[in-house]
C-alpha positions in Angstrom: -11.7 56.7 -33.3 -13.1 53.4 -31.4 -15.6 52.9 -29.1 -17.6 50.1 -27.6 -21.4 50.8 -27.4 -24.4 48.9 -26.6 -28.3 50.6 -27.8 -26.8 53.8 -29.2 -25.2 54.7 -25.5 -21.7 54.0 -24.1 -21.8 51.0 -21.9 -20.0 51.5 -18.3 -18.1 48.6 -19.1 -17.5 49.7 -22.5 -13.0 49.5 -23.8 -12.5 53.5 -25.0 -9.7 54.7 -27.4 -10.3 57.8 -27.5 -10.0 60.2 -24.8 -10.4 64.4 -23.9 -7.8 66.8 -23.5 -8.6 71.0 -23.4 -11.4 70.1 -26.0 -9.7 68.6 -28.6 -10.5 64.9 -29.3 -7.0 62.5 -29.6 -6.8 59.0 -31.1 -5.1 56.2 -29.4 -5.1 52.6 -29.6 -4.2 50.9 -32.6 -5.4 53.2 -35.1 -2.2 55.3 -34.1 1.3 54.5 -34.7 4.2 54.0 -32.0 4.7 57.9 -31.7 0.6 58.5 -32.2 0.3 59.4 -35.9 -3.3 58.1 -37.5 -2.0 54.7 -39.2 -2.9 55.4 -43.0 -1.6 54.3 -46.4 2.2 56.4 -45.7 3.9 52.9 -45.1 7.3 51.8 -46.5 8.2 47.7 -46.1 11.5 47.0 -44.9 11.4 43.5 -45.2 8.8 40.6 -45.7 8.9 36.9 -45.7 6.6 34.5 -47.2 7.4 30.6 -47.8 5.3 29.9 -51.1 7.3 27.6 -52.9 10.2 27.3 -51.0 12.4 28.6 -47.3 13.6 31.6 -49.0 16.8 32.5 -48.8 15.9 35.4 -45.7 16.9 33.8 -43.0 19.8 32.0 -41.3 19.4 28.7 -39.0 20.6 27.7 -35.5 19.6 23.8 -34.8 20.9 21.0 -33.2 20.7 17.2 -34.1 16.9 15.6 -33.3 15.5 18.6 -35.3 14.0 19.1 -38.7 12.3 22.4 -40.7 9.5 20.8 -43.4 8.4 23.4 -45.4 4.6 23.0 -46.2 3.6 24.5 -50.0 -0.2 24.2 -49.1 0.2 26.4 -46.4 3.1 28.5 -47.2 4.8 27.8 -43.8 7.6 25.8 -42.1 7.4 23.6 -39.4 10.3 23.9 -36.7 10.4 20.3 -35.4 12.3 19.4 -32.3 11.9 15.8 -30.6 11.7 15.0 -27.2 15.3 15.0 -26.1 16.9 18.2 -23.8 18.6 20.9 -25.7 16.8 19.9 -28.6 16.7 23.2 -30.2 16.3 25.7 -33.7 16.5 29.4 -33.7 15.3 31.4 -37.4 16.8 34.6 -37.3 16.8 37.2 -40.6 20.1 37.2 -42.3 19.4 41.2 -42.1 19.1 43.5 -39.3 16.2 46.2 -39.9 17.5 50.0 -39.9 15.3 51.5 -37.4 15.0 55.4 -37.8 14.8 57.9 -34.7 11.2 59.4 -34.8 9.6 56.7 -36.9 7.2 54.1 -35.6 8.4 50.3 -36.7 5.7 47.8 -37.0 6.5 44.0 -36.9 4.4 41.4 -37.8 4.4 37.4 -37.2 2.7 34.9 -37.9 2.7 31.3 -36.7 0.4 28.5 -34.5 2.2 27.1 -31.8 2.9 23.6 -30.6 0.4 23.2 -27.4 2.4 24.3 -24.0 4.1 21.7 -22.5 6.5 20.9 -19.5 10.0 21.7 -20.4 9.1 23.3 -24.2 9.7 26.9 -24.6 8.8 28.8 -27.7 9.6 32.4 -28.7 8.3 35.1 -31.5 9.6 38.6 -31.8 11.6 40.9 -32.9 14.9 40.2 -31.3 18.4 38.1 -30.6 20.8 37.1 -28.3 21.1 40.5 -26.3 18.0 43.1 -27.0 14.2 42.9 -28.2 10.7 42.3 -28.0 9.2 38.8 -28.1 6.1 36.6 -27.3 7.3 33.8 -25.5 5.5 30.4 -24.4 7.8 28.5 -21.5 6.2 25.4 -20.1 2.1 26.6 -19.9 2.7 30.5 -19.4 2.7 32.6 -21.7 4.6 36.2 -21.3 5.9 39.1 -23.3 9.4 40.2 -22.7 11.5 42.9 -23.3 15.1 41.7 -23.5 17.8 44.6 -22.4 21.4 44.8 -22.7 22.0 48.6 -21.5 23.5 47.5 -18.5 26.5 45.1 -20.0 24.5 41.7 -19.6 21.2 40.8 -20.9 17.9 41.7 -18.9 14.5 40.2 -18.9 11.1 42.2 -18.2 9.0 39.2 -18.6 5.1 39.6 -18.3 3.2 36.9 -17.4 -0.5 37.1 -19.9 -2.4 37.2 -16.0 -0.2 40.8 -15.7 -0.2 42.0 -19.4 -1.9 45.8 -18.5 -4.2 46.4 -21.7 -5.8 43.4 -22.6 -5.3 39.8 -21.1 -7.0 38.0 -24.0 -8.3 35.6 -21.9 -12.1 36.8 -21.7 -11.1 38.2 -17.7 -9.8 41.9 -19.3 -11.6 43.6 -22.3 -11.3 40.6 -24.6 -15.0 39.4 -23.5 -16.2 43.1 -24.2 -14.7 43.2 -27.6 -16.3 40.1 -28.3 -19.8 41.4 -27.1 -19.4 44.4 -29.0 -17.0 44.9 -31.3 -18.9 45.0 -34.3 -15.4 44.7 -36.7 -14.8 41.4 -35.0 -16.4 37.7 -33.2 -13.6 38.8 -30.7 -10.9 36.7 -29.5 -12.2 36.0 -26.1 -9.3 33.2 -24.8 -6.5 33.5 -27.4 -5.2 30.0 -28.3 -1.8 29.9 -29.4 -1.8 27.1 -31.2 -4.2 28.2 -33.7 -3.0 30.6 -36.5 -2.3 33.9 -34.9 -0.6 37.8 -35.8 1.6 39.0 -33.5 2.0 42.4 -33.3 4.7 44.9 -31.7 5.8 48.6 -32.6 8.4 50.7 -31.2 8.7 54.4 -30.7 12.3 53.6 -29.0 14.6 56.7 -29.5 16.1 55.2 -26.3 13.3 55.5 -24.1 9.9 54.6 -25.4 7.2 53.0 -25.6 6.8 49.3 -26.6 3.1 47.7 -27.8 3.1 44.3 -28.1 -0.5 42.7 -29.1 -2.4 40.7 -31.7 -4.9 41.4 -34.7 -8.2 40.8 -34.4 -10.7 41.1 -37.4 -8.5 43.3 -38.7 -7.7 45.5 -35.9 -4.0 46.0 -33.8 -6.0 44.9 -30.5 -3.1 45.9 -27.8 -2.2 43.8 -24.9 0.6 45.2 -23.5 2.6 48.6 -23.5 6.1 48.4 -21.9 6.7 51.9 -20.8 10.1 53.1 -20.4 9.6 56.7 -20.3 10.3 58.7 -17.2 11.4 55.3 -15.5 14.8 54.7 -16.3 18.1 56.8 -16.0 19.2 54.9 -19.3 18.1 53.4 -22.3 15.3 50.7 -21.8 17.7 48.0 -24.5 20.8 49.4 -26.6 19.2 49.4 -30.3 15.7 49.0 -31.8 17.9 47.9 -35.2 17.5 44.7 -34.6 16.3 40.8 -36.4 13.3 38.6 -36.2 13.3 35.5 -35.2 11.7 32.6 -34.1 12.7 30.1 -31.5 11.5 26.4 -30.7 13.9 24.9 -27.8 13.6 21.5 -25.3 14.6 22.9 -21.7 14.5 19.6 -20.3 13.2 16.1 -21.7 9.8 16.4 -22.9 7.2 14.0 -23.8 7.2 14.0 -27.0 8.4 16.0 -30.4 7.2 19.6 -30.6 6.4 22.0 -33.9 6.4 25.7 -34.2 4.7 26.8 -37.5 6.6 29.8 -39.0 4.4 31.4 -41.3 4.7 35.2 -42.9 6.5 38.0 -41.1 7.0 41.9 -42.0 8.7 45.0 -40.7 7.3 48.3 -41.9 8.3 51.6 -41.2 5.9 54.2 -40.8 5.5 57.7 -41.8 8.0 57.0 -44.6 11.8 55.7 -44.8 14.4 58.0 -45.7 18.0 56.5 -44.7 20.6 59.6 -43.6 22.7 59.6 -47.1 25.1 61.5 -44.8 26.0 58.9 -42.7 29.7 57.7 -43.1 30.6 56.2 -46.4 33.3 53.5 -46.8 35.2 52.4 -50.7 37.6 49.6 -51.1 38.3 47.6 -53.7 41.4 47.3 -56.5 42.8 51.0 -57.8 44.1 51.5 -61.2 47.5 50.8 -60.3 46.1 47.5 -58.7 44.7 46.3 -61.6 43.7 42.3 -61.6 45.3 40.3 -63.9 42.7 37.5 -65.2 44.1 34.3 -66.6 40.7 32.7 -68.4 37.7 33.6 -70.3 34.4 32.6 -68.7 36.3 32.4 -65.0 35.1 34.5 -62.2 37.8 36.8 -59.8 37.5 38.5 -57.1 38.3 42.4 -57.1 37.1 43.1 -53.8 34.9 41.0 -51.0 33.2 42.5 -47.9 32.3 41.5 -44.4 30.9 42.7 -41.1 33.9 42.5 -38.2 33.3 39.9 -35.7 32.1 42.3 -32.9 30.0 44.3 -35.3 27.7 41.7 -36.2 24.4 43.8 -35.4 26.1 46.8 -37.5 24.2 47.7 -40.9 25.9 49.0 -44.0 24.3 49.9 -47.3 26.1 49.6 -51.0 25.8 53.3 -52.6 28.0 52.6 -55.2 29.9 50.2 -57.2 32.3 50.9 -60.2 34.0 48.2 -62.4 36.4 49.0 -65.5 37.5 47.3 -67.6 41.6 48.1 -68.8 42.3 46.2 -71.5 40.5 45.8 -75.4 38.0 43.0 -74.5 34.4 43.0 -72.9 33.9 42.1 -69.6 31.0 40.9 -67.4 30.5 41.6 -63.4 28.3 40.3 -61.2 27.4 40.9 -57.5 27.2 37.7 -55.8 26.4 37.0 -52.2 28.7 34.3 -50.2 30.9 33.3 -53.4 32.8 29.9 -52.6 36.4 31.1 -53.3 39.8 29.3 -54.9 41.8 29.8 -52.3 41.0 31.0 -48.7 40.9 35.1 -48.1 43.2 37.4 -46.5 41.1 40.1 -44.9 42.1 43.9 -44.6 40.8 46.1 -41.5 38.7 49.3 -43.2 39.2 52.4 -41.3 35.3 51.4 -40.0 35.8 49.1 -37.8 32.2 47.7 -38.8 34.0 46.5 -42.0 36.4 43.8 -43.2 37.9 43.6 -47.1 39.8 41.8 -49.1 41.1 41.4 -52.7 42.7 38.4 -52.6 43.5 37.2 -56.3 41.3 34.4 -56.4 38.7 32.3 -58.6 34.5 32.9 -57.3 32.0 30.4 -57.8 28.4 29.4 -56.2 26.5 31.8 -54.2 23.7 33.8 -54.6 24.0 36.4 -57.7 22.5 39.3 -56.3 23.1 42.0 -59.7 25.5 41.1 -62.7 26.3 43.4 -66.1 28.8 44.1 -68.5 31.6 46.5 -69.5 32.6 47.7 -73.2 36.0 47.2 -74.2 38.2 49.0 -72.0 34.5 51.0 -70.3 33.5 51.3 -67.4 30.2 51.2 -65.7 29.2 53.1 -61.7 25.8 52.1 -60.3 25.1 54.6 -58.0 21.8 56.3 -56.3 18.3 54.7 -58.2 20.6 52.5 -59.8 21.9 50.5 -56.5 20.6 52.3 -53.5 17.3 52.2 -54.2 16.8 48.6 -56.1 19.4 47.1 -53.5 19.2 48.2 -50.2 16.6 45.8 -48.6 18.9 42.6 -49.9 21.9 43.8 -50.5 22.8 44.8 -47.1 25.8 43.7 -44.8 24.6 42.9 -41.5 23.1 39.9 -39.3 24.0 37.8 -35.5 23.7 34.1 -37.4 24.9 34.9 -41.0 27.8 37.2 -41.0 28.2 36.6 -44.8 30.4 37.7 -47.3 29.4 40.6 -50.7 32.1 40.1 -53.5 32.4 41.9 -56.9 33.5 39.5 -59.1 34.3 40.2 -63.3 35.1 37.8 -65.9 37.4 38.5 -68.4 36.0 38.5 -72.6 39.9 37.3 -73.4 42.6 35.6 -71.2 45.2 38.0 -69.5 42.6 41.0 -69.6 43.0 43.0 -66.3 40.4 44.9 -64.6 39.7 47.5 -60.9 36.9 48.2 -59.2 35.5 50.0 -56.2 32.7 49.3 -53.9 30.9 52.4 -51.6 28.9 51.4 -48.5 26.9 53.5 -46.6 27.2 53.4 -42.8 23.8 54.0 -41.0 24.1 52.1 -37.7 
């Protein structure tokens, strides 16, 4: 519980969180979660993002000519340049979307220090893409929080200007002068400043129609400055999925006067009061059977036994690997490997999986490049199956299928110990959203 105080009593201008009901005494505020558990140690990260040494390989990029992304070791951050032309433009978007579970609060954290607000320059924050979300958003010199919709067919914007944001304006006029007066966790931001190093803060107790909390940390503390309440106001759902990217946004609306740069810093999504994804959710195999057995013509070569992709209008859609199973069928050993987006010998011919989330193929062809997610080996004529601890749990926060700006491809790929060895295998996903 919270409280502002001033000489031992409660000031009449005083910010509670905490409030009576029939006697009993219920936290609110930040200390709570979206659906008003006490925020404690029971946290599982989904996702996280730091730039130490390099742009890691988490995200996918949107940008147009007249831009450039420096990343800065010192700092551990990237700085999304545009110039001064119109339509000058990057987007940074995950590569994954984030399972959201029904009854569990999500947290989302960015980080970044905007470019000072400018006619025609619009940057954006959130938790969010093309159609649905939650963002901060700085267009021209007003800032707003918005909740993006797409329930009704096209997309809908609640923006909220910071002079209408209904907790906390954080610009010394609501609360945020009081904090900073007495508050002893915190100086207090009085005016925020967005283009000085700031977290922002959202969580959603969505199940269709809750809340949203959008704010920023202060000394520590979630300091809420908005709440987008859907409850009891809509017939519908307030946007049609809370499994969704972040992403950052830099963009010229017009001609500017001069280049721009958004510093993207450190991001996380965490899921609170545990993470426990529905193994009984639809499961998907495909792959090569053992009357389909790949023939492979050299030692030390890659081939494909079976590659994986989202359908075109499922890109938002998340599937999980369960399983995998590789053998080997003739008297040699045998290495596989996992690799994500594999540059193929010849071009693939995809197959329609009775999901219609998901897209195969096992095209006989040579795999090279990408990025090698797991790899192993087979005995002569064995056969290895990863399944539960063994993939689920070590794989599911990278090796998942799903993702507006990188569709992507997953292949399992062997290599033969002799030429002419042949070889099946079988990939399981599970299908959560």
């Amino acid at each position: 519980m919270q409280w502002c105080s001033h000489n031992n009593t409660i000031d009449v201008e005083g910010r509670f969180e905490v409030f009576m009901l029939d006697d009993k005494v219920t936290p609110s505020g930040g200390i709570v979660d979206a659906f008003g558990r006490l925020r404690i140690s029971d946290a599982f990260t989904v996702f996280d993002s730091q730039h130490r040494y390099e742009d890691n390989n988490r995200w996918s990029t949107a940008n147009t000519v007249n831009t450039s992304i420096t990343h800065n070791p010192n700092t551990s951050s990237l700085s999304l340049t545009v110039d001064d032309q119109a339509n000058s433009e990057i987007i940074r978007e995950t590569k994954k979307i984030f399972y959201y579970q029904p009854g569990k609060s999500l947290l989302v954290m960015n980080t970044f220090a905007m470019n000072p607000a400018k006619s025609g320059l619009r940057q954006r924050i959130g938790y969010f893409n093309d159609q649905n979300g939650i963002f901060l958003e700085v267009d021209d010199t007003t800032a707003y929080l918005v909740l993006r919709s797409y329930s009704t067919g096209s997309v809908q914007e609640n923006r909220i200007a910071q002079t209408d944001w209904n907790i906390d304006r954080f610009d010394g006029t609501q609360f945020s002068s009081i904090q900073k007066k007495y508050d002893v966790r915190s100086d207090g931001i009085d005016a925020i400043d967005f283009t000085k190093s700031q977290i922002f803060w959202l969580d959603i107790e969505w199940l269709g129609v809750g809340d949203v909390r959008c704010g920023f940390v202060d000394g520590g503390a979630l300091k809420t400055a908005h709440i987008f309440h859907n409850q009891n106001i809509s017939d519908d759902t307030y946007m049609t999925t809370a499994c969704l990217p972040l992403r950052y946004e830099i963009t010229n609306k017009t001609n500017t006067a001069s280049s721009s740069t958004l510093k993207q810093i450190c991001s996380t999504v965490v899921s609170e009061g545990g993470f426990n994804p529905d193994r009984r959710a639809p499961t998907i195999s495909h792959g090569r059977d053992i009357n389909q057995t790949y023939t492979l013509a050299s030692v030390g070569t890659f081939y494909n036994l079976a590659t994986f992709r989202l359908t075109a209008d499922h890109l938002d859609a998340i599937l999980i690997p369960e399983r995998i199973s590789v053998m080997g069928d003739s008297n040699t050993n045998y290495q596989f490997k996992i690799v994500k987006d594999a540059t193929f010998g010849t071009s693939l011919t995809y197959t329609a999986s009775e999901d219609p989330a998901l897209e195969y193929s096992i095209t006989n062809t040579t795999v090279s490049g990408g990025n090698v997610i797991d790899s192993g080996f087979i005995e002569t004529k064995g056969e290895v199956s990863l399944t539960g601890l063994q993939l689920f749990q070590q794989l599911e926060r990278y090796l998942q299928v799903g993702g507006t700006y990188d569709r992507g491809t997953y292949t399992l790929a062997i290599s033969p110990g002799s030429n002419s060895a042949k070889a099946a295998g079988h990939m399981k996903w599970l299908r959560v959203v």
